[in-house]
Each structure stands twice: as C-alpha cells, then as structure tokens.
C-alpha positions, 0 to 999 in steps of 0.5 A, a space after each residue: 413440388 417443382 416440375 420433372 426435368 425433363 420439363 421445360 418451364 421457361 421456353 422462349 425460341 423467338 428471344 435470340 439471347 435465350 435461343 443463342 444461350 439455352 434453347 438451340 442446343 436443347 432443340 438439337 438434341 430433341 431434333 436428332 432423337 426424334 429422326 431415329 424414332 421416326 425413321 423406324 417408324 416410317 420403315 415399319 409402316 411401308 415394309 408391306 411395300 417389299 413384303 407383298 411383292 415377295 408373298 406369291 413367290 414364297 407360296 402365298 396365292 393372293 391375287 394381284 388385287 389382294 396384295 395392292 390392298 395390302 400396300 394401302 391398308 396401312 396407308 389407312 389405318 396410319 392416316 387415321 390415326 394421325 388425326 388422335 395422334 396430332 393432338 397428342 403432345 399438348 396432351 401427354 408430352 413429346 417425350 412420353 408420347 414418342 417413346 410409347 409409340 416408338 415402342 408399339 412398333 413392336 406390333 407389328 414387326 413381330 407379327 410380320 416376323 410370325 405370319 409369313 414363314 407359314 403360306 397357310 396363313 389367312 389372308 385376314 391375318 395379313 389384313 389385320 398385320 397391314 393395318 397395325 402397321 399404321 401405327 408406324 403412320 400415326 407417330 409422323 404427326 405427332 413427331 412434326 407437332 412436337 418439333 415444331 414447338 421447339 424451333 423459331 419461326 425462321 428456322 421451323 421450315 428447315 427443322 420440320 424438313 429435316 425431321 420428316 425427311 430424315 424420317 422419310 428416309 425409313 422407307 428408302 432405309 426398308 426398302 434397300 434393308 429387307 432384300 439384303 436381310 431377307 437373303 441370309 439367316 440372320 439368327 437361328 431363333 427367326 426361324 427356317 428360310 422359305 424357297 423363293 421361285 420367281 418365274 419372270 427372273 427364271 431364280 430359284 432361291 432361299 429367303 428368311 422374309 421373317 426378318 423384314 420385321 424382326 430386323 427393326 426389333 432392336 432398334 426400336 428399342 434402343 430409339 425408344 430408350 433414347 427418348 425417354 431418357 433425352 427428349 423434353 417436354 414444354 409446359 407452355 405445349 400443353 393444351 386439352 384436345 378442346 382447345 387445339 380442335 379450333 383448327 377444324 373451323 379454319 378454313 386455311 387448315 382444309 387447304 392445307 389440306 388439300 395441298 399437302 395431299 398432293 406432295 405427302 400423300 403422292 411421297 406416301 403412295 408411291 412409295 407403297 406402290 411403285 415396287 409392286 407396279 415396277 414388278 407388274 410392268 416389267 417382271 424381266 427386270 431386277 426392280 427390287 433392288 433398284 425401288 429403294 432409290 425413289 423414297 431415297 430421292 424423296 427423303 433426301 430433296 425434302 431434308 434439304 430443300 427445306 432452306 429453300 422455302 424458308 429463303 423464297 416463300 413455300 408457296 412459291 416453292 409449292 408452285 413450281 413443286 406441283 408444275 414439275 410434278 404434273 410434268 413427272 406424271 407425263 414422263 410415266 405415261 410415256 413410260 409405260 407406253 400411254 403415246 407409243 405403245 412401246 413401254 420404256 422402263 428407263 423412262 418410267 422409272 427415271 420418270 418416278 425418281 424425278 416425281 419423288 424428287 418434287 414430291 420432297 421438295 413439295 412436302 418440305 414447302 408446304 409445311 413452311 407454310 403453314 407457320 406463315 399462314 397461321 401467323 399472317 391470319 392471326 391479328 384477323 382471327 384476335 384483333 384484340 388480343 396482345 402480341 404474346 397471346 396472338 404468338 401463343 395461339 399461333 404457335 399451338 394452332 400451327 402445330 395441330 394444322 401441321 399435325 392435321 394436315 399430315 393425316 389427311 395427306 397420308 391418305 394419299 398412300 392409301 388412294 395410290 395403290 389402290 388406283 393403281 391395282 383398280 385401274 390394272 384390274 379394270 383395264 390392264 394398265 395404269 394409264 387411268 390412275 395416272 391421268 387422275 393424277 395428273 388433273 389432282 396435281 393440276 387443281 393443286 397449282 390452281 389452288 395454291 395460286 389463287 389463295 397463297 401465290 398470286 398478289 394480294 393473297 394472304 401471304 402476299 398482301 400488304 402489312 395495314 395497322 389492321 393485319 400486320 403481324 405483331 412484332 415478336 
C-alpha cells in the first residue's frame, strides 16, 4: 500500500534540477499555509497583553501586580510547551500536527470570550485561561521545525524569517484588532457590552471585550482547514523523540539558547508588557491605540532582514543586533526619567519601537545561524560517516535546536513582565528590570563574539580535510 499524498517520499531541496522543478512550488504552498496558522497563533497567545490593560477599567479589582502576572503566564506556559512541541513533526507529521494545534485554539479564545463579561469572575479562572493561551506558544516551534525541512540551506535564513515574522505579525494583528473589535457589538449572540471608566483619560464608554476571543474564532477554523487539505509531510522528517533528543548533549544548542533568549524572548516580553507599562507610566496618554506599533516594527524587521543574514553571516548581524539593542535599553532609561528625572513618552516609546526593531532583526540572524552552526560541526561530531548521512543529521538536528531554542527564548516573555511588575512594586519604577536588561544584552554581545563572531571560531575557522563540510 503506497503512502498518502500528501506525503512526500522523494524530497531532496538541495538538488537545484529537482528544487527548480518540483520542490519550491511545494515548499511555497506550505510557507504561506504555515503564516496564517502561526499568525493566529501568535495573536491568541499575547491577547492578555491588551485584555488586562482593560479588566480594572471594566470592574475587575486585580492589583497591578496581578494583571502583570496575567501578561507573563502565558509566556510560561507557551514556553514550556515549545519544548513537546519541538519534536512533534518527525513525529506525527507538519500537516497534522498544524492543523490540530491551530485547531486548539479555540481554547482559550472561547474562554476569553465567556470570562470577562462577568467582574465576579475569580482570579484563578484568569490564571488558568492565561496559561492555555500558551497553547498559542507552543505551535511557533513546531511551525519553524517544520518549515525549516522544506527549504535548502541558502534559502532557510529567509524562510524561517518570513514565517516567524510574518507569525510575529499576530501580535501587532491583535493589538491593533481588539481596541477596534472591542468598541462595537459584533454580533448579538457575543453577549451584552460591559461600561468602560477609564479615570486617567477622563472616558466613559461601552466595550464588548468578549470579542477580543471570540474575534480569532473563525479563522482559526478556516487556517485549520487549510492545513490539512494543503500542507505535507516529509517521510525522510520522520524520526522518534529518542533520536532528536541528541541535541541536549550539544553544547552549540545551550548557546543558542542563550542568545536567542535575548532577541526572541525580548520581542516576546515586550510585546506582552509594553501596553500594560505605557498605561502605568503615562496613564494621560491614549497608549493603546498606539502599542500595536512595536510588535508591528518587530514582525516587519525580522520578516525582511532575514536576507541580510543569509548575505553577511548571522553571527555578525547578532553582533551589531545586540549592540543597538543594549543602546535601545538607554534610550528607555531616558525616557522614563532614570538621568533627568523628567519622564519623556516621545522618548520612551520612540526608544521600544527602535528595540523591537533590533529585537526582529536579531530573531531572524540567530535562526540563520543555527543552520550553519549544526552543519559546520557536524564532520567533528561524524568523522566517519558520508555526506548524505552528515546532511541528514544536520538537517534533523538543526530542526530540533531550532525548535528547542524557540522554548527557551520564549521565557523571555515570561521574565519581562514579571521584571517590570516586581521592580514598579518594589521601587515604583522600572529603572531596575531595565539595567538587568541591559547587562543581558551585554553577555549576549560578548558570548557571541568569543564562540561565532571572532577569527577562528567555528564559523569563521579555516576549511582542513579534517572539518570541511561535505560538498552537498
């Protein structure tokens, strides 16, 4: 009995006449199924970002503390569960897995919908809706593994780019959506409007925050159609947890790790944060119209700049990535008033767009680099084995580290909030979270320097008999 369709049993990406003939179109039209689901994904998964900057204004008394616990719970629970969700696709397949963790995020947007047309709901019930939003995190892994099996080497850098940041663009997509769907009854079943009192703004008006989860319903479904009917799966990406989890015995995997905590995990925990901080700092001023705008610089720099790191080298991009955003972290100090004592909102947020903007351009360069990294080492880690075998394992390895090091990163969106809400409750400020920051970022240019960036490295030492890469 032969395989389904939509299995691929002869995939070879790196054979210009068969990538030219059969594979790019087939790799496109998985590309630009995966966006939409990952989208969707991403707007489920950081919508407590906007939804708890309006519960106190709808008659919810959570402390300030409370709501920033609520913008980093699902941060948690959707990096934890990258970790399963990483070695999922060798397992059950890119096109089932996407199409059942699209599908489960119906989960939570539904419970959204439910919980807050009513101000006695308990506080735990929040708790427990904001960590199945992590379901939302858990399928970036899965999406990016997949992907990456799909595409040769000089064009993964761009493709894994533009799907993450194209999925990034959910969160810019929600943040921009649910202030507009929020003020207007979009259907008569959602339920009654609650009355919004925002005192700082001195406005008094109705709102249907139900819809900021019943608004993904339907095109959760739609996406979730569209991958099972047009996505693939790859016979040879099959491979038992066993066999991927080598990668925890790889050093280059942890520092990846590392590094990808600082761009992604910065992305991530800004984005969760910085409309709950704008709010706090500078309640006089309209913010929530205007925070849509860094997820949206973010998304955008790492879906296009993906090119860049493919030309020049992604540890190099990292570099000058981290340089900018350790400069960026400045630029906030000054904005909230850390060297003049005069807090300046122009400055504070012109200062997290151009972080957000690095933050996406970091997320697209270190991804390029695990490809590289895991194929440099590989002739070390299988002297004996032949080509084909050496790309084989480099192929299935760099998909899990890829996978892998998206989990750790995305506890970045959990740490960020939750240093921001700790340091206003302990000191009234920000200041302390951000100076943390800043000396992360700095560790991160120093680590990157001494292992990928300076002369001799591994990406950067010379090509002996004994460590050249296979020809492919």
């Amino acid at each position: 009995m032969g395989k389904p369709r939509h299995v691929l049993t002869d995939w070879r990406p790196e054979d210009d006449a068969f990538w030219a003939s059969t594979g790019k179109p087939i790799a496109n039209r998985n590309l630009w199924i995966s966006i939409p689901n990952l989208t969707l994904a991403f707007a489920v998964w950081m919508v407590w970002s906007m939804v708890v900057a309006k519960l106190k204004l709808i008659g919810f008394k959570f402390t300030t503390d409370q709501l920033f616990w609520l913008t980093a719970l699902p941060a948690l629970s959707g990096a934890t569960l990258r970790v399963f969700y990483s070695f999922m696709v060798p397992i059950f397949g890119g096109r089932l897995w996407t199409t059942l963790s699209t599908l489960s995020l119906l989960v939570p947007a539904i419970g959204i919908g439910l919980a807050v047309q009513n101000p006695d709901t308990p506080y735990w019930t929040f708790v427990m809706l904001s960590l199945l939003c992590g379901l939302g995190g858990g399928n970036f892994a899965s999406s990016m593994g997949n992907i990456s099996f799909f595409f040769p080497k000089a064009q993964k850098g761009n493709a894994l780019a533009m799907n993450a940041g194209f999925g990034n663009l959910g969160v810019s997509l929600m943040q921009f959506l649910v202030p507009v769907v929020t003020g207007i009854a979009l259907l008569p079943i959602a339920g009654p409007s609650q009355l919004s009192v925002d005192k700082g703004l001195g406005v008094t008006a109705p709102v249907w925050m139900q819809n900021a989860g019943y608004v993904w319903v339907p095109f959760i479904l739609v996406a979730a159609v569209a991958a099972w009917f047009g996505m693939n799966d790859i016979a040879s990406a099959k491979a038992s947890f066993s066999s991927q989890a080598v990668v925890f015995k790889r050093r280059h995997n942890w520092i990846m790790c590392w590094l990808y905590l600082g761009t992604f995990g910065s992305f991530l925990g800004f984005s969760a944060a910085f409309p709950l901080l704008s709010k706090t700092l500078f309640p006089h001023i309209v913010v929530l119209k205007l925070v849509f705008l860094g997820p949206l610089v973010g998304a955008g720099s790492r879906a296009l700049t993906g090119w860049v790191s493919d030309r020049f080298g992604g540890e190099r991009v990292t570099h000058y990535a981290f340089l900018a955003m350790a400069l960026g972290v400045l630029g906030v100090l000054h904005g909230v008033g850390a060297f003049s004592g005069a807090p300046s909102f122009a400055i504070f947020f012109a200062s997290f767009l151009w972080l957000f903007f690095w933050t996406g351009v970091g997320n697209a360069s270190t991804f390029q680099m695990i490809p590289a990294i895991v194929r440099s080492d590989m002739p070390r880690l299988m002297p004996k084995a032949s080509a084909d075998e050496r790309l084989k394992a480099a192929e299935m390895e760099a998909a899990a580290i890829v996978g892998f090091t998206s989990a750790v990163g995305a506890f970045g969106g959990f740490f960020i909030p939750k240093a921001f809400g700790d340091s206003l409750k302990a000191t009234g400020g920000p200041e302390t979270a951000l100076y943390i920051f800043l000396a992360f970022y700095v560790s991160c240019v120093l680590v990157n320097w001494a292992v990928y960036g300076r002369r001799g490295s591994l990406l950067h030492a010379p090509k002996t008999d004994a460590t050249k890469v296979p020809a492919e």
